[in-house]
C-alpha positions as CSV (number, residue, x, y, z in Angstrom):
1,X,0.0,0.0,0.0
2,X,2.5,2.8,0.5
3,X,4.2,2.1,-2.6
4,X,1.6,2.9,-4.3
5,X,0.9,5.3,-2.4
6,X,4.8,7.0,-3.0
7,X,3.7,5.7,-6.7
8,X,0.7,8.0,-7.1
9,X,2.3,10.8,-5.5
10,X,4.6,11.0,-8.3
11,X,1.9,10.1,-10.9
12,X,0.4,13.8,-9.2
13,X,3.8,15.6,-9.0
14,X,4.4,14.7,-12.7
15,X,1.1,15.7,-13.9
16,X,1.6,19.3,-12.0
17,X,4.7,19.8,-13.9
18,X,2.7,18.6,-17.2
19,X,0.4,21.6,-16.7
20,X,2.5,24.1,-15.6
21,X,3.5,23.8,-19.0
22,X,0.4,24.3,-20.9
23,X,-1.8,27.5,-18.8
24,X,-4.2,27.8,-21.3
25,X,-5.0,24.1,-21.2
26,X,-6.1,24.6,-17.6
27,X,-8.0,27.7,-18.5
28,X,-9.7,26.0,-21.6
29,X,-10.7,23.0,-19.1
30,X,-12.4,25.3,-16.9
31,X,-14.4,27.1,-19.3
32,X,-15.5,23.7,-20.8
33,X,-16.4,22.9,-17.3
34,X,-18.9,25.7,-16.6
35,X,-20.6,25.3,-20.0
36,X,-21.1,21.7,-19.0
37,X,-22.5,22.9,-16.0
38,X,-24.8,25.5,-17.4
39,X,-26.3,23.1,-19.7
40,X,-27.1,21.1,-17.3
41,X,-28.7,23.3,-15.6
42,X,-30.8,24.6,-18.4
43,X,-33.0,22.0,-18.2
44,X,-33.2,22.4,-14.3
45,X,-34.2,25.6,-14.6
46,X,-36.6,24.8,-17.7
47,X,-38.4,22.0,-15.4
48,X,-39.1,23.8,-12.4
49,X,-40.1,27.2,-14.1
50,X,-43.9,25.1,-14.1
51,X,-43.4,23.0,-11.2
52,X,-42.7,23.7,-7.5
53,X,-41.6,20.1,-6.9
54,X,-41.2,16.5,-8.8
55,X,-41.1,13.1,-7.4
56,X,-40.6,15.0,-3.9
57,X,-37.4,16.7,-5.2
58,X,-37.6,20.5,-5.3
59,X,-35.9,22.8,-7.8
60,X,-33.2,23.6,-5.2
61,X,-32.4,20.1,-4.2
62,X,-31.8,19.2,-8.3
63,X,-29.7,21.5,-8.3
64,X,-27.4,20.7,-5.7
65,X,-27.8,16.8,-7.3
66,X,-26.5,18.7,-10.7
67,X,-23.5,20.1,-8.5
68,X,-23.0,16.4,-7.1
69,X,-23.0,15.0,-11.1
70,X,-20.2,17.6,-11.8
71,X,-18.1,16.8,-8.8
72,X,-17.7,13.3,-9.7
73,X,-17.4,14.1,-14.0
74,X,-14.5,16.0,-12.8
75,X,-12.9,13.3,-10.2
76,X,-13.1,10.7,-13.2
77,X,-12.4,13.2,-15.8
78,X,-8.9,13.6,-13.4
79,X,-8.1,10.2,-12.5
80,X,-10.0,7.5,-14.3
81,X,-10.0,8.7,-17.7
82,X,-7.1,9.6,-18.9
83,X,-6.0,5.8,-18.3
84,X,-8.9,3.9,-19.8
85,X,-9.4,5.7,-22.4
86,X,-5.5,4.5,-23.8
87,X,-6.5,0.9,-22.9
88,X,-6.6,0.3,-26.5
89,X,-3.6,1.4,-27.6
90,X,-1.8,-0.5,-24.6
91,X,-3.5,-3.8,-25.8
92,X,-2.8,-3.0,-29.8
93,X,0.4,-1.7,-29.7
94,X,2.2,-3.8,-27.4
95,X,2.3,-1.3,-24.5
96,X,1.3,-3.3,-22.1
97,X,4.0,-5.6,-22.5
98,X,6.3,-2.9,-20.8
99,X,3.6,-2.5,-17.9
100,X,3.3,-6.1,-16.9
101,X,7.1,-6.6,-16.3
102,X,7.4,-3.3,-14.1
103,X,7.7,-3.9,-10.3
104,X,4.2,-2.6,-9.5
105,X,0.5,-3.6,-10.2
106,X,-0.3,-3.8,-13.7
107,X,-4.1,-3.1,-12.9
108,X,-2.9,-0.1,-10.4
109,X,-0.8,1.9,-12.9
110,X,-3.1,1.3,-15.9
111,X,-6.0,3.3,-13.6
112,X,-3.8,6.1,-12.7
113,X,0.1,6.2,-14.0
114,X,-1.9,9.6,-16.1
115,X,-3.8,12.5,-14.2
116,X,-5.5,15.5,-15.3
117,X,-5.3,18.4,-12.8
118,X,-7.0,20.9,-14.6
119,X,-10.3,18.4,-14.7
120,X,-10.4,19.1,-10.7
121,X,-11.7,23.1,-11.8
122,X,-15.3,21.0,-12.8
123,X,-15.3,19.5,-9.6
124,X,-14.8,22.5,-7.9
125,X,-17.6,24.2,-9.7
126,X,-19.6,21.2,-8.7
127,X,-18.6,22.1,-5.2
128,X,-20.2,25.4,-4.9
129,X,-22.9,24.4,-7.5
130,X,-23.6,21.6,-4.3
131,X,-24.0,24.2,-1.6
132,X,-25.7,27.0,-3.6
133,X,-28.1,24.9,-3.9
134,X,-28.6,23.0,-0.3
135,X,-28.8,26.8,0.7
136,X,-31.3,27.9,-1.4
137,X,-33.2,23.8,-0.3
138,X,-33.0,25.1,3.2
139,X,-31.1,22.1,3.8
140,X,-28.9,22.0,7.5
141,X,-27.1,18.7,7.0
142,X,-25.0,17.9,10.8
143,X,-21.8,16.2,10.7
144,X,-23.3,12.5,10.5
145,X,-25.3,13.8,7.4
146,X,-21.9,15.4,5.8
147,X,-20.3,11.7,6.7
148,X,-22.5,10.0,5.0
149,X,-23.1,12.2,1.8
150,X,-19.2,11.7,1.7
151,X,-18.8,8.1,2.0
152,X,-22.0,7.3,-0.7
153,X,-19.8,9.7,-2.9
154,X,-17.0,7.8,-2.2
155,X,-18.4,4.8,-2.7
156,X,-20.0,6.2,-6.1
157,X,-16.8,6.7,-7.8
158,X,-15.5,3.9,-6.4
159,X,-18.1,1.5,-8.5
160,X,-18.5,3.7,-11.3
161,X,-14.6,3.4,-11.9
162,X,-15.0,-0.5,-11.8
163,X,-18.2,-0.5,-14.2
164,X,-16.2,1.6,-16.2
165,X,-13.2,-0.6,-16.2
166,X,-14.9,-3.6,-16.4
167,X,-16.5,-2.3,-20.0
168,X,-12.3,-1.3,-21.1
169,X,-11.3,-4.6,-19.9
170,X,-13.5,-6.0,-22.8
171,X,-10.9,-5.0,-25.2
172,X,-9.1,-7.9,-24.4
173,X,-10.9,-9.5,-26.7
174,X,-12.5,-7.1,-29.0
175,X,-10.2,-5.0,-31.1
176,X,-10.9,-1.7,-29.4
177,X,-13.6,0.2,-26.3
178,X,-13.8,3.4,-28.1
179,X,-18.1,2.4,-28.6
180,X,-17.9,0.7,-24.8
181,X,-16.9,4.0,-23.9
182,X,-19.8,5.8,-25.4
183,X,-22.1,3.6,-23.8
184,X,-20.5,4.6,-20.1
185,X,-20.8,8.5,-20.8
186,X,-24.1,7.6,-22.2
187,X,-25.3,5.8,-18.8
188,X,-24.0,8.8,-16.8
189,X,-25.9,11.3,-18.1
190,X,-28.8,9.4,-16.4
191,X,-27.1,10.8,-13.2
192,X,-28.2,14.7,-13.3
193,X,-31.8,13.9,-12.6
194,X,-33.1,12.1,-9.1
195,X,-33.6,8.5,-9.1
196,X,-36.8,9.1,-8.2
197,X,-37.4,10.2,-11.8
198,X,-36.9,6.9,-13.1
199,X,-39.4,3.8,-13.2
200,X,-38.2,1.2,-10.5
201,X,-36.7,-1.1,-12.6
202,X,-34.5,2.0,-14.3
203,X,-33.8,2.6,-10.3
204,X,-32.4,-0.5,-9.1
205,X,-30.5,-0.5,-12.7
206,X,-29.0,2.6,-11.6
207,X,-28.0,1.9,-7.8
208,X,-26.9,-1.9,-8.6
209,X,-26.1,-2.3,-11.7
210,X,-24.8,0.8,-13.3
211,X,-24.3,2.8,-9.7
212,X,-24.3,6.6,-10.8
213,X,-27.2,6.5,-8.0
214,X,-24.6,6.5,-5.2
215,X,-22.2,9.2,-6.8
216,X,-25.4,11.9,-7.2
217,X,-28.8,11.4,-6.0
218,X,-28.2,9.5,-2.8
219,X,-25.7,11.9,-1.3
220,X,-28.0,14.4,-1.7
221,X,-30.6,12.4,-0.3
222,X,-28.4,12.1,3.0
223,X,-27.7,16.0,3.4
224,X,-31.4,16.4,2.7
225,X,-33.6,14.1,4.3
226,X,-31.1,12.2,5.7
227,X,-30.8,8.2,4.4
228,X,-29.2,6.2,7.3
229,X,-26.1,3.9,8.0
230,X,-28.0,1.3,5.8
231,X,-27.4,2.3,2.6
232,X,-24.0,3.6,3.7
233,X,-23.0,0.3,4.5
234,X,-24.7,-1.6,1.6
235,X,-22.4,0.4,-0.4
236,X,-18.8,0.0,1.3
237,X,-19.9,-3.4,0.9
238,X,-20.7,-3.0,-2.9
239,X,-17.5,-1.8,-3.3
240,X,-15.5,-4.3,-1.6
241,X,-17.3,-6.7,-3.7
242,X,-17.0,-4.6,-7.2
243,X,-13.1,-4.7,-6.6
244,X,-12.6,-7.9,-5.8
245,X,-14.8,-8.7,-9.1
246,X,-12.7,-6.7,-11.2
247,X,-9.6,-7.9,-10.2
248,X,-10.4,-11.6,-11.4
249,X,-11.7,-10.2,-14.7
250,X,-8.5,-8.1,-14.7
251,X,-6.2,-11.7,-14.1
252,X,-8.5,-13.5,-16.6
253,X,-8.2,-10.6,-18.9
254,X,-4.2,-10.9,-18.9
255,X,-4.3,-14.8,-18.9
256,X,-5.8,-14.6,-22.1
257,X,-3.1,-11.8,-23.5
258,X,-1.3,-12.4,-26.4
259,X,1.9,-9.8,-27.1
260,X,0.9,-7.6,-30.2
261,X,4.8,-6.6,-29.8
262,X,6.0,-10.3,-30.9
């Protein structure tokens, strides 16, 4: 554990040097952030300009849930995708030849050998986007609510980094997951309205199948109206699980490897 840890402290320290190189990139990032934000807001705004309240969720509340979608677009944007999305090349090119023979985990450095800094400016959007609108909801959320808001998120981006793994890991024997890609960002856009939006079989899909439930709607069911330890612990639990799972995919995944560099 702490060499990966010392690992992915230079992974950070590297990509901070990467973008001190390139400004504008960081500014360009932001400003595609806060469009992304705006239009999801749009329809927010759209909604609830002829309704006080849907499904129990108030205008307010969906927007804090919006400000929860961004926060976790930006953590993956930063740590997650800049990895899987060069899956691919690794497999095609022989790449990951070089990776399976360093002194580390293969699986660990293909997650998040590259990071993204400037991705963290949509998160922190997010961030404020979160509060504004638990202020204007009203909502006083005490420390056990905060807790548990954090760990769901947690938890979240935890299983949303192994579905979305688990959809790369296919390229091991397809010839590329540039369209299983598509189909993740298409799944996620599913998580900037509440769950209670959805028919119930779209809802359990969404909490246990494809989780995007826990990243959004759930922690802002807990600084809201408050959710319990339940669901809190059903999800550290779906996590331990999810890992576990995708580590045997990963080892059956590189058991059926064959060098593209030979």
């Amino acid at each position: 554990m702490s060499a990966h840890l010392r690992l992915m402290r230079r992974f950070l320290i590297q990509a901070l040097v990467r973008e001190t190189h390139y400004r504008a990139h960081f500014v360009a990032t932001l400003t595609v952030g806060l469009a992304e934000l705006l239009v999801g807001l749009l329809p927010v705004w759209f909604l609830y300009g002829h309704a006080d309240e849907i499904n129990g969720w108030t205008g307010a509340e969906v927007v804090a849930l919006v400000g929860a979608y961004q926060i976790t677009t930006g953590m993956l944007a930063t740590f997650v995708a800049p990895n899987l999305t060069r899956m691919t090349a690794y497999l095609t090119k022989g790449e990951l030849d070089l990776v399976l023979v360093r002194p580390v985990s293969a699986q660990f450095y293909l997650t998040f050998r590259w990071i993204r800094p400037a991705e963290l400016g949509k998160s922190a959007t997010g961030l404020v986007t979160l509060c504004s609108g638990l202020a204007a909801a009203g909502a006083r959320p005490g420390p056990i609510e905060v807790v548990q808001a954090i760990v769901l998120g947690c938890c979240g981006l935890v299983l949303l980094t192994c579905a979305w793994s688990a959809l790369v890991y296919m390229a091991f024997w397809t010839q590329g997951a540039g369209p299983i890609t598509a189909v993740f960002d298409a799944f996620m856009e599913a998580g900037r309205y509440p769950l209670a939006c959805y028919p119930a079989a779209a809802r359990a899909f969404l909490t246990f199948a494809f989780p995007v439930g826990f990243a959004t709607s759930l922690p802002i069911e807990a600084l809201t109206d408050g959710v319990g330890w339940l669901p809190v612990l059903g999800g550290v639990a779906m996590c331990v699980a999810a890992v576990a799972a995708l580590r045997f995919y990963w080892h059956v995944g590189v058991r059926g490897y064959s060098s593209a560099s030979s």
